[in-house]
C-alpha positions as CSV (number, residue, x, y, z in Angstrom):
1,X,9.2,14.7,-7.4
2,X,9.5,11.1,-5.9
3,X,5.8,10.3,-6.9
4,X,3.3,10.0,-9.2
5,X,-0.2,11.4,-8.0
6,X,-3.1,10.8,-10.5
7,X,-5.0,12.9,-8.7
8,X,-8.0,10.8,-9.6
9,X,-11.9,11.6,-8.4
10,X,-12.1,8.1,-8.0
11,X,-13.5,7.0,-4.5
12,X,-12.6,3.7,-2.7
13,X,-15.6,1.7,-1.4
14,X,-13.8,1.1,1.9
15,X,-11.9,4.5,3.3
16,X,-8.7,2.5,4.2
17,X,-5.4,2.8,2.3
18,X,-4.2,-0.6,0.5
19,X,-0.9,-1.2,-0.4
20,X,0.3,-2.6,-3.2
21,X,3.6,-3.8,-4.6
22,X,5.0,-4.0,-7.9
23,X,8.3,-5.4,-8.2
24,X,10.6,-7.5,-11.1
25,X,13.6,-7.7,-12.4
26,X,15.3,-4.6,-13.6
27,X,14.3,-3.6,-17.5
28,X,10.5,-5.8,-17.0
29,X,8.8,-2.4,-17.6
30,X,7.4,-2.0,-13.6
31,X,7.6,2.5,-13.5
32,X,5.2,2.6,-16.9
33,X,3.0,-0.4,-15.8
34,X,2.4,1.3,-12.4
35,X,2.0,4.4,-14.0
36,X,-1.0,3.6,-15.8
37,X,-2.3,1.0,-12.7
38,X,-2.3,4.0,-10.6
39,X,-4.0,6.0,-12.9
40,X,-6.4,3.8,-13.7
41,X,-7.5,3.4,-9.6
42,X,-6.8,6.6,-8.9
43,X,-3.8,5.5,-6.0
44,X,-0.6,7.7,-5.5
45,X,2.6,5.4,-6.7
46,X,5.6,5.8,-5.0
47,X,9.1,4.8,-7.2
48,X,11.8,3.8,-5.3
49,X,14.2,4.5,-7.5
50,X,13.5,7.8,-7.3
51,X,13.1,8.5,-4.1
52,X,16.4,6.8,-3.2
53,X,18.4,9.2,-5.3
54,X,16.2,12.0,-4.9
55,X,17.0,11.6,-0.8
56,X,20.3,9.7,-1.2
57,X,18.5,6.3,0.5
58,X,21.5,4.7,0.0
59,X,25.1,4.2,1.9
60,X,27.5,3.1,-0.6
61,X,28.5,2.5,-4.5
62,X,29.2,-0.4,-5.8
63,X,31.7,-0.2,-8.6
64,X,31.7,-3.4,-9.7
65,X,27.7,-3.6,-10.8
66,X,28.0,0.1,-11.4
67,X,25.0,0.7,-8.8
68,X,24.7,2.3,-5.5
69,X,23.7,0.3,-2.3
70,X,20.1,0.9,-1.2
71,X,20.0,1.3,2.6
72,X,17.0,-0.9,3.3
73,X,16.6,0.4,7.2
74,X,16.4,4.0,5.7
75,X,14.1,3.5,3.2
76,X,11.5,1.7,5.1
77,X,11.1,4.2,7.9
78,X,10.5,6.8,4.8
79,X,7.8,4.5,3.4
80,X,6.1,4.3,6.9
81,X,6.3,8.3,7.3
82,X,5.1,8.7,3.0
83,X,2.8,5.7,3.4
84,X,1.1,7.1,6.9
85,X,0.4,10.8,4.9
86,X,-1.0,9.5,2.0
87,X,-4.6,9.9,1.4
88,X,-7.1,6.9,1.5
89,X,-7.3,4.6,-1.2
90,X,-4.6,2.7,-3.1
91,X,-1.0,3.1,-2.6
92,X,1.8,1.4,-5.3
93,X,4.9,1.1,-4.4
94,X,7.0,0.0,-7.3
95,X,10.6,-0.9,-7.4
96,X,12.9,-3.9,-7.6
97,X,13.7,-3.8,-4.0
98,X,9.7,-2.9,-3.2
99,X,9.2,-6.7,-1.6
100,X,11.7,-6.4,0.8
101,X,10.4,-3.4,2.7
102,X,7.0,-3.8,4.1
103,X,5.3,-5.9,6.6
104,X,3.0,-8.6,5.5
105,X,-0.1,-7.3,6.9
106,X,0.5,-3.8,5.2
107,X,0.2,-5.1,1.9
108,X,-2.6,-5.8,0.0
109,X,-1.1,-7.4,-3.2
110,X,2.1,-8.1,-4.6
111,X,2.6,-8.0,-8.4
112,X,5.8,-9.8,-10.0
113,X,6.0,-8.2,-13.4
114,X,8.5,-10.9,-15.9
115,X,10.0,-10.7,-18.8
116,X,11.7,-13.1,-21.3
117,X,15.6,-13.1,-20.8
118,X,16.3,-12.7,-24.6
119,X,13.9,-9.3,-24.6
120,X,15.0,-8.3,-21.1
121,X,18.8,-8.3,-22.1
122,X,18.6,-6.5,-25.1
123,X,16.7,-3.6,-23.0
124,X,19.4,-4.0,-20.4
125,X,21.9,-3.4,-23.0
126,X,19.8,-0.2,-23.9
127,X,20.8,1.5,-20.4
128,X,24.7,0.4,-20.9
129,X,24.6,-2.2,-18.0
130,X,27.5,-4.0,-18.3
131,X,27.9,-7.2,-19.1
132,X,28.4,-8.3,-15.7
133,X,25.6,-6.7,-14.3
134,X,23.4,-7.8,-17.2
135,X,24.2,-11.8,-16.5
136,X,23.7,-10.8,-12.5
137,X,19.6,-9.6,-13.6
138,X,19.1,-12.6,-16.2
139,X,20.3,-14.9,-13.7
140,X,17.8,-13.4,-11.0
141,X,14.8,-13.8,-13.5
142,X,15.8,-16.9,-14.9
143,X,15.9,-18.1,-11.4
144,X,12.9,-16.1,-10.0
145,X,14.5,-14.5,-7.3
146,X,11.7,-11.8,-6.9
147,X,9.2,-14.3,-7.5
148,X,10.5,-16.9,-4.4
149,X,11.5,-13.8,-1.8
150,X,7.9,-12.3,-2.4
151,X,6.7,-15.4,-2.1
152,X,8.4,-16.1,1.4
153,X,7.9,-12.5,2.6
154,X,3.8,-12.3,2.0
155,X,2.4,-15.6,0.8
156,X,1.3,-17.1,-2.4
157,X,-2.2,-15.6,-1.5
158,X,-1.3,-12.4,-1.7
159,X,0.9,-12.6,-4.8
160,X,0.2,-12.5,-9.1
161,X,2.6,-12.5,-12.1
162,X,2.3,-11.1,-15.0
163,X,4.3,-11.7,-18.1
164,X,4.9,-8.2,-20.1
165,X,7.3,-10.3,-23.2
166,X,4.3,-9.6,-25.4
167,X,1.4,-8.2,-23.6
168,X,1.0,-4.4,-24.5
169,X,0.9,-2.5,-21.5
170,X,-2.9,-1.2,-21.5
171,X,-3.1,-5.0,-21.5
172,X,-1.3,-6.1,-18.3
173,X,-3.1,-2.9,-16.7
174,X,-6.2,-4.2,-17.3
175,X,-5.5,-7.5,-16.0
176,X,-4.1,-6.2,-12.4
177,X,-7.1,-3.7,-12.5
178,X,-9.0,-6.9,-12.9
179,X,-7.3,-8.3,-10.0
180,X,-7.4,-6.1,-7.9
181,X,-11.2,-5.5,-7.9
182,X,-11.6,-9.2,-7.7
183,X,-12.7,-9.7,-11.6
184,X,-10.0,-12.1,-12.4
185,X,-8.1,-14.8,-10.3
186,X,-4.6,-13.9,-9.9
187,X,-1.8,-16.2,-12.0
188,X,0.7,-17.8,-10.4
189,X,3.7,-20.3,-11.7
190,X,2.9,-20.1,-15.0
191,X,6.4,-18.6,-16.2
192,X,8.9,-20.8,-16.6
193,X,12.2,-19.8,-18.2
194,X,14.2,-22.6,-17.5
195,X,11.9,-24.6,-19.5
196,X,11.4,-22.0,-22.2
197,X,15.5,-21.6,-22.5
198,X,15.5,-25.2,-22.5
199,X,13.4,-25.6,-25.2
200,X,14.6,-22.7,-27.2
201,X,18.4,-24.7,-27.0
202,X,19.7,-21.3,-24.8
203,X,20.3,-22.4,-21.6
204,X,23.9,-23.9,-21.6
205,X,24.8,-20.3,-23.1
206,X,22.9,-18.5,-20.0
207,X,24.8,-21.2,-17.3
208,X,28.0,-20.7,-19.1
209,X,27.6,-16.4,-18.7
210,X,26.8,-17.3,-15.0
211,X,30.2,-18.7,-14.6
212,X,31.5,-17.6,-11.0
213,X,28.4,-15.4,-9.8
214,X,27.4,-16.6,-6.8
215,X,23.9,-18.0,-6.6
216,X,20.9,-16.0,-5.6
């Protein structure tokens, strides 16, 4: 299966489908987050990583980072055909890679999930990433790479972080449940690692591990 249906009773006031997109950095905890969001509004939640090994959306491997090469073309004409069959209500689309796939005006809301590099690399660690790899992902949410490319593909209007270092996760779900029925005002710019590191005297060790990878 490449997605997870709640199934839910649950009807939407307005009989539309509404996108929404939950992306971070690898290891932020995006596939149980959405999990429980879609659950909780009763949406069908696509996970791209699934679906691009389940349908082999990709056209190379990359054996430096240990990672195959998503084929970006490929995978947004199968979101168009999944998207365009799904029921009426909410639609997730979760994934590292989901905010660089669909148009701006198909999206309701964009949700940047972040995590604190010190947690983040020790859960890295737990899937064997190299150590390569695993300076190439604390570099990209030091530096928040999903954070500035959502932010130039939909708007700042459209988009909300959450920080999951220490929220538990019926926590962060209620938040975006609050969200997105309008209950709460999303939060925006409010995580700042380079300051944290900073402050925490870890910074010249996270530049020095960054040592001839190219910037983002």
């Amino acid at each position: 299966m490449v997605v997870f249906d709640s199934n839910s009773k649950k009807k939407n006031a307005k009989k539309e489908r509404k996108v929404i997109v939950i992306t971070g950095t690898p290891g932020v905890g995006k596939s149980t987050f959405s999990e429980r969001l879609a659950e909780k509004l009763g949406a069908l939640c696509i996970n791209l990583n699934k679906l691009i090994m389940e349908e082999g959306l990709f056209k190379d491997y990359d054996d430096a980072r240990g990672t195959f090469v998503a084929d970006l073309p490929k995978i947004r004409k199968r979101l168009k055909k999944l998207i365009r069959k799904a029921s009426e209500g909410y639609i997730l689309v979760e994934g590292h890679l989901s905010h660089l796939l669909l148009p701006r005006d198909s999206v309701e809301m964009v949700f940047i999930l972040r995590c604190h590099p010190e947690v983040l690399r020790q859960r890295l660690k737990g899937r064997g990433y190299t150590d390569a790899k695993i300076a190439e992902n604390l570099q990209a949410e030091v530096l928040d790479v999903c954070l500035i490319e959502a932010s130039q593909a939909y708007g700042e209007a459209k988009l909300a972080e959450i920080d999951l270092t220490e929220k538990m996760a019926d926590m962060a779900v209620q938040e975006a449940y609050e969200i997105v029925m309008g209950l709460r005002k999303p939060s925006l710019g409010s995580v700042d690692w380079l300051s944290r590191l900073q402050a925490e005297g870890k910074l010249e060790d996270y530049l020095r591990d960054w040592e001839g990878l190219p910037m983002p």
